[in-house]
C-alpha positions as protocol buffer text, in pm:
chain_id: "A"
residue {
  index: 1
  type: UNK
  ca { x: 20203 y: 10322 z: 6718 }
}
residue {
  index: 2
  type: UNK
  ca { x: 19971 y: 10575 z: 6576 }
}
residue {
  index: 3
  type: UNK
  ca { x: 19690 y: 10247 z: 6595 }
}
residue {
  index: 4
  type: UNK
  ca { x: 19798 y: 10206 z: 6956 }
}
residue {
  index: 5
  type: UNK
  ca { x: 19742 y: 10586 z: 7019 }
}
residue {
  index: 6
  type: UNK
  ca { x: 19386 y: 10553 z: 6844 }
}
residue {
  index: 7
  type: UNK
  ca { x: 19235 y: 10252 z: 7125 }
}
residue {
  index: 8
  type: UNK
  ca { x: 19381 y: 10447 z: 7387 }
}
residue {
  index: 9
  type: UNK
  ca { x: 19212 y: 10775 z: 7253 }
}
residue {
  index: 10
  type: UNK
  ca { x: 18868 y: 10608 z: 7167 }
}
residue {
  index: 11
  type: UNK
  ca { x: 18745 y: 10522 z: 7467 }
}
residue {
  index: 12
  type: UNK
  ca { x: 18765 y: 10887 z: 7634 }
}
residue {
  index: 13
  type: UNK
  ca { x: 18629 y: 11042 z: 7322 }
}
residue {
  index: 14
  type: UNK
  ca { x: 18365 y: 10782 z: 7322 }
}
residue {
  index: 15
  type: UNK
  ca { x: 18325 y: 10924 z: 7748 }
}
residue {
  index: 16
  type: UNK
  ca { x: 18321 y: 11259 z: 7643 }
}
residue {
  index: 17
  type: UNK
  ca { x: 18044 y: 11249 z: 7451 }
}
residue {
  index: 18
  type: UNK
  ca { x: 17851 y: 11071 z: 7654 }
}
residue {
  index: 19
  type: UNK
  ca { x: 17890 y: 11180 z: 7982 }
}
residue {
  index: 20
  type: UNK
  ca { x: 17845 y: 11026 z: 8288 }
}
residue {
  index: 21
  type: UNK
  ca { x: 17499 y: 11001 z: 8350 }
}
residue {
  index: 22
  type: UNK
  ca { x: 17379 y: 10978 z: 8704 }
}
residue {
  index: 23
  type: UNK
  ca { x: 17072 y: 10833 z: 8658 }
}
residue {
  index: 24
  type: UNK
  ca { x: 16849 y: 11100 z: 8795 }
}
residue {
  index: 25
  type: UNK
  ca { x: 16550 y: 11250 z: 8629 }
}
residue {
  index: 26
  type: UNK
  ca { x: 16519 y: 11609 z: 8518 }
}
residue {
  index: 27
  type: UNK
  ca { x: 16322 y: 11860 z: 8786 }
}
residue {
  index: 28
  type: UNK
  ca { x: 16114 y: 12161 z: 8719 }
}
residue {
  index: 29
  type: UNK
  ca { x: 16137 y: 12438 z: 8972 }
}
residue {
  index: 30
  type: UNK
  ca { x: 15872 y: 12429 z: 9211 }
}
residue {
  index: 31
  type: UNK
  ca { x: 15758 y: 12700 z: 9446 }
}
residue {
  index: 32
  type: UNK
  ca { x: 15452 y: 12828 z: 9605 }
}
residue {
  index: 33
  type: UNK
  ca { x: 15281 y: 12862 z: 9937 }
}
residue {
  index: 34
  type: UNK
  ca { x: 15063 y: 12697 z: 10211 }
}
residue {
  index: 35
  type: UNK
  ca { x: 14721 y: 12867 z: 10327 }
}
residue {
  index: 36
  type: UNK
  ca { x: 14412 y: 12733 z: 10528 }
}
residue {
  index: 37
  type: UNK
  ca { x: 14083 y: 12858 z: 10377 }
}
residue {
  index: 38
  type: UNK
  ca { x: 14065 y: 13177 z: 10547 }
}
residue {
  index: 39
  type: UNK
  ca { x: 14363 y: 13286 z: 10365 }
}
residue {
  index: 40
  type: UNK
  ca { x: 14604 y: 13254 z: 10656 }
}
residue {
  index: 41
  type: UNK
  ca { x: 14943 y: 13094 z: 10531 }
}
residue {
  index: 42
  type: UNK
  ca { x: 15152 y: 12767 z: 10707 }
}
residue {
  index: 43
  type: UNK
  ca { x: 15421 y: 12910 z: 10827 }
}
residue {
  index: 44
  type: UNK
  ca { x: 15627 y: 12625 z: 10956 }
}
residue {
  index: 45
  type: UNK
  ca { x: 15677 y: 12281 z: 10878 }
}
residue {
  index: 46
  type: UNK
  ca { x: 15723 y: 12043 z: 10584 }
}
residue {
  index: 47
  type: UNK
  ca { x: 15595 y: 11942 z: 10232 }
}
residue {
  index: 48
  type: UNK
  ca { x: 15657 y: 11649 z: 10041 }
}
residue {
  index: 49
  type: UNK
  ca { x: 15549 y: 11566 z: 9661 }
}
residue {
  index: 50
  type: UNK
  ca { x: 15546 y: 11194 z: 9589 }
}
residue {
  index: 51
  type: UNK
  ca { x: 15489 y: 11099 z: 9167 }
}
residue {
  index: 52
  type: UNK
  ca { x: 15245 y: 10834 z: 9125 }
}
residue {
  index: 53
  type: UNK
  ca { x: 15188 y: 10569 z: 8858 }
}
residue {
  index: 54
  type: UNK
  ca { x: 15586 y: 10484 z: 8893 }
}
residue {
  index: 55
  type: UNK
  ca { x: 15716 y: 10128 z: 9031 }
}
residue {
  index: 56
  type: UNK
  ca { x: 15972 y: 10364 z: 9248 }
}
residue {
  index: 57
  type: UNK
  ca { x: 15847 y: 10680 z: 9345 }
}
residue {
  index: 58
  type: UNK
  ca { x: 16067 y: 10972 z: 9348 }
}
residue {
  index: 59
  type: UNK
  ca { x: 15974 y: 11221 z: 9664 }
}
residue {
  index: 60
  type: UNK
  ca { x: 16074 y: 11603 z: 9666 }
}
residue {
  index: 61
  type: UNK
  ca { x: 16080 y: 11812 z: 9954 }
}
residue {
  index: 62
  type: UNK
  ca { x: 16090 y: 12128 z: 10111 }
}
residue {
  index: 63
  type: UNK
  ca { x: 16060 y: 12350 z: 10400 }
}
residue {
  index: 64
  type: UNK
  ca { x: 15794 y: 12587 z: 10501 }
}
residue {
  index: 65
  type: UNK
  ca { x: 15957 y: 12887 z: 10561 }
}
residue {
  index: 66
  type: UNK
  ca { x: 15795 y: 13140 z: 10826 }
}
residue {
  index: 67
  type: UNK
  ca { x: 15595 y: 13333 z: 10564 }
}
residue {
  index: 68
  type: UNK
  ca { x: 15490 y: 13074 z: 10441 }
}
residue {
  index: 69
  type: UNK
  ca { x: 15661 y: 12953 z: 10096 }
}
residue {
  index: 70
  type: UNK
  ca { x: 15832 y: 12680 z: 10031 }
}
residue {
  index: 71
  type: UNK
  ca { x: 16082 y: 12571 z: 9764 }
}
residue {
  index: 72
  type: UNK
  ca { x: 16100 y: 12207 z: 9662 }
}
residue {
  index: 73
  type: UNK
  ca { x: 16415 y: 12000 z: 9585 }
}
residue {
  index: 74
  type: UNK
  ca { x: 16465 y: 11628 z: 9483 }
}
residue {
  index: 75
  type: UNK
  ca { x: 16812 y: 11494 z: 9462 }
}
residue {
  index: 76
  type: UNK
  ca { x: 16956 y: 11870 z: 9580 }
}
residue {
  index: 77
  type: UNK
  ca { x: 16788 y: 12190 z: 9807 }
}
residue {
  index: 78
  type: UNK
  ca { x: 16563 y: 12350 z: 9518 }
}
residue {
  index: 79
  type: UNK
  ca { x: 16629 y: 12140 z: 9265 }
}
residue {
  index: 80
  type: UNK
  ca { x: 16253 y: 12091 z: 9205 }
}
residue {
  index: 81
  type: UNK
  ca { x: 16049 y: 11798 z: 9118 }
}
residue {
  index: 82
  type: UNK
  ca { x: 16017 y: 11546 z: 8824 }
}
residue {
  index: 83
  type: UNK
  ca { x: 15745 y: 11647 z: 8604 }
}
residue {
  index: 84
  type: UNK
  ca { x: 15388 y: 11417 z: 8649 }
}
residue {
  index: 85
  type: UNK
  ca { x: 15101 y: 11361 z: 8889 }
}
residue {
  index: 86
  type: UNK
  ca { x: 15228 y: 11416 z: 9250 }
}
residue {
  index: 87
  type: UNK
  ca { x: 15041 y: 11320 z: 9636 }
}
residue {
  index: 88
  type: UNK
  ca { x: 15142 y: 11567 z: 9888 }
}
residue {
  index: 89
  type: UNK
  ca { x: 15203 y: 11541 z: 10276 }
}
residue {
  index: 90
  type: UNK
  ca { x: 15195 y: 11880 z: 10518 }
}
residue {
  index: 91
  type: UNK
  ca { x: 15374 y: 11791 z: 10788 }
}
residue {
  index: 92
  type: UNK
  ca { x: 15377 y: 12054 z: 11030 }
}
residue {
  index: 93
  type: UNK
  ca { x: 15419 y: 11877 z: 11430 }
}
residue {
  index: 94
  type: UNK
  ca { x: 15664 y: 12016 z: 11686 }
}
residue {
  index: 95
  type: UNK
  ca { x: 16008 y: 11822 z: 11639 }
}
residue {
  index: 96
  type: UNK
  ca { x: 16112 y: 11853 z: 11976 }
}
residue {
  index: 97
  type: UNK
  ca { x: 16079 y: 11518 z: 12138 }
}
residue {
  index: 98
  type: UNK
  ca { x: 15737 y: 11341 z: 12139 }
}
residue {
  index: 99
  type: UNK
  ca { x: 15592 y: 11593 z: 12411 }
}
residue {
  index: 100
  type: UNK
  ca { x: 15585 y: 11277 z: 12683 }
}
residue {
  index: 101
  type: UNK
  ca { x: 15897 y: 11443 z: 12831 }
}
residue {
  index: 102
  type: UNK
  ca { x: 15737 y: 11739 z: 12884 }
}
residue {
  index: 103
  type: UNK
  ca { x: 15316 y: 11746 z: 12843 }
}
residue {
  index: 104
  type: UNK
  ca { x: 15181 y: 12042 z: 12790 }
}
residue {
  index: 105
  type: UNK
  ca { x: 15441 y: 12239 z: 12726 }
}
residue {
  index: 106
  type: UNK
  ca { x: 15426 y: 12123 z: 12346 }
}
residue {
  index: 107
  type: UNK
  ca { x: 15220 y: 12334 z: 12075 }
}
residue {
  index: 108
  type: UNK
  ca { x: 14945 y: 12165 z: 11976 }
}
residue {
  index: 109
  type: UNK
  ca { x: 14953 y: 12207 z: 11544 }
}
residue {
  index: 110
  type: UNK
  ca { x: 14680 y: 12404 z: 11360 }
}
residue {
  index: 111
  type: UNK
  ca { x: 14694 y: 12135 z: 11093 }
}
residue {
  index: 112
  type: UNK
  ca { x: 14434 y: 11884 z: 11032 }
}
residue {
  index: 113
  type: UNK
  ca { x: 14672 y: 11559 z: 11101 }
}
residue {
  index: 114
  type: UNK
  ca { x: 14504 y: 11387 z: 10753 }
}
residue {
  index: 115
  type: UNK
  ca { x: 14755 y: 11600 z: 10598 }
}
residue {
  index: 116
  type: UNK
  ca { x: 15045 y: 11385 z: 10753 }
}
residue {
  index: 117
  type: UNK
  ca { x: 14963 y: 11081 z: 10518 }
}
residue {
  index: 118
  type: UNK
  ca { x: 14955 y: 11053 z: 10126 }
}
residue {
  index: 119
  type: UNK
  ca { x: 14665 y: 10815 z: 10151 }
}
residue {
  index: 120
  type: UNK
  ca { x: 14464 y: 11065 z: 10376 }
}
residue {
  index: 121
  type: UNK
  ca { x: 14590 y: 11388 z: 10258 }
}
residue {
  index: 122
  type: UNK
  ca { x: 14383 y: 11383 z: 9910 }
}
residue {
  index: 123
  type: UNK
  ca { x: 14644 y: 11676 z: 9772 }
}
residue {
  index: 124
  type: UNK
  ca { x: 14719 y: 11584 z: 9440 }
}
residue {
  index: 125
  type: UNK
  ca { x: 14911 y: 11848 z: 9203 }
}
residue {
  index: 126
  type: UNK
  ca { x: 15051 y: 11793 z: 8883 }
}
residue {
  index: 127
  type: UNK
  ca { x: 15414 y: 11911 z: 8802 }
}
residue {
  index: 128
  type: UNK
  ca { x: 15491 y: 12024 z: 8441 }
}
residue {
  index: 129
  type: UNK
  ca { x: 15818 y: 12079 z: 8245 }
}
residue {
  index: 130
  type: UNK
  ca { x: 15844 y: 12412 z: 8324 }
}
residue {
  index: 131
  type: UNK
  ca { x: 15866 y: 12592 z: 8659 }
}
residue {
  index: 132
  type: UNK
  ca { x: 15571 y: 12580 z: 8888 }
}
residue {
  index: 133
  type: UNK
  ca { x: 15373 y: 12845 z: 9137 }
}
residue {
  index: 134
  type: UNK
  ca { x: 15176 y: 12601 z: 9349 }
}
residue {
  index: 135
  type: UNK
  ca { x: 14935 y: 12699 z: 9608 }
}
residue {
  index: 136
  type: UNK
  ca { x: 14815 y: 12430 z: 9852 }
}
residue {
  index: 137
  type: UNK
  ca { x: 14510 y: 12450 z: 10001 }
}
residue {
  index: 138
  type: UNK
  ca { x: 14460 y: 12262 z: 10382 }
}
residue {
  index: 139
  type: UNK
  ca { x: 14228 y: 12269 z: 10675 }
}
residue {
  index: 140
  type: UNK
  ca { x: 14246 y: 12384 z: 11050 }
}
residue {
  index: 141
  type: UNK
  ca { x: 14261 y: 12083 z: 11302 }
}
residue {
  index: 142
  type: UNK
  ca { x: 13941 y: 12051 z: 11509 }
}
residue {
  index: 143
  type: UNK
  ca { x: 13933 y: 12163 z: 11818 }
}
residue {
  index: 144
  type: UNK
  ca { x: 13954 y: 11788 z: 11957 }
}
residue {
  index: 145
  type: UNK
  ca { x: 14233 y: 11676 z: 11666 }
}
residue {
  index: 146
  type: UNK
  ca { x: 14509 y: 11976 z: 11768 }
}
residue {
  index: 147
  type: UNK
  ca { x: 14781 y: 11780 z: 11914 }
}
């Protein structure tokens, strides 16, 4: 009896212990802001931090909030990002249909579009094991690239 009590025990001591792992990796807190060279900030839109060197990328993302921060999260909102070498994407296009409903009436974005890409956007920031004040630093559209 008291051996029979002892298998039955083992396992969940053996579970407690461990845990259940999920699988995921730990984040840092990341937070910071977007701002074009004159020192004007982003103040809509969307960021996203890919880690390279990795066979599957993780991504973390976040919102630009209207004055102009953002806060990043990876498997939850704010979680952070895994620490490492990270591209970036600034995503900040009206969401609102694709503008062929309604032409014109769409605002063009004040974001150079190379931003929209990880092989174009050439932002690369490194995430440490601690938490992180970013500042990312992009360029106006041209005149004839504002769409």
């Amino acid at each position: 009896m008291m051996l029979r009590a002892v298998c039955l025990l083992l396992p969940l001591a053996v579970f407690s212990l461990t845990g259940c792992s999920s699988g995921e990796v730990t984040t840092y807190p990341v937070y910071g802001v977007v701002r074009f060279p004159d020192g004007k900030l982003l103040r809509e839109g969307t960021i996203e931090f890919e880690i390279s060197g990795v066979q599957n990328p993780v991504t973390a993302t976040g919102e630009i909030a209207p004055d102009g921060s953002f806060f990043l999260g990876t498997y939850q909102i704010d979680d952070g990002a895994v620490a490492g070498r990270h591209r970036v994407v600034v995503i900040a296009d009206s969401v609102i249909g694709t503008g062929v409903e309604r032409p014109g009436l769409l605002p063009k974005s004040i974001l150079h579009p190379k931003y929209r890409d990880f092989n174009t956007s050439d932002i690369v920031i490194d995430i440490q094991p601690a938490t992180n004040n970013v500042v990312i630093d992009v360029e106006y559209a041209q005149a004839d690239e504002a769409k």
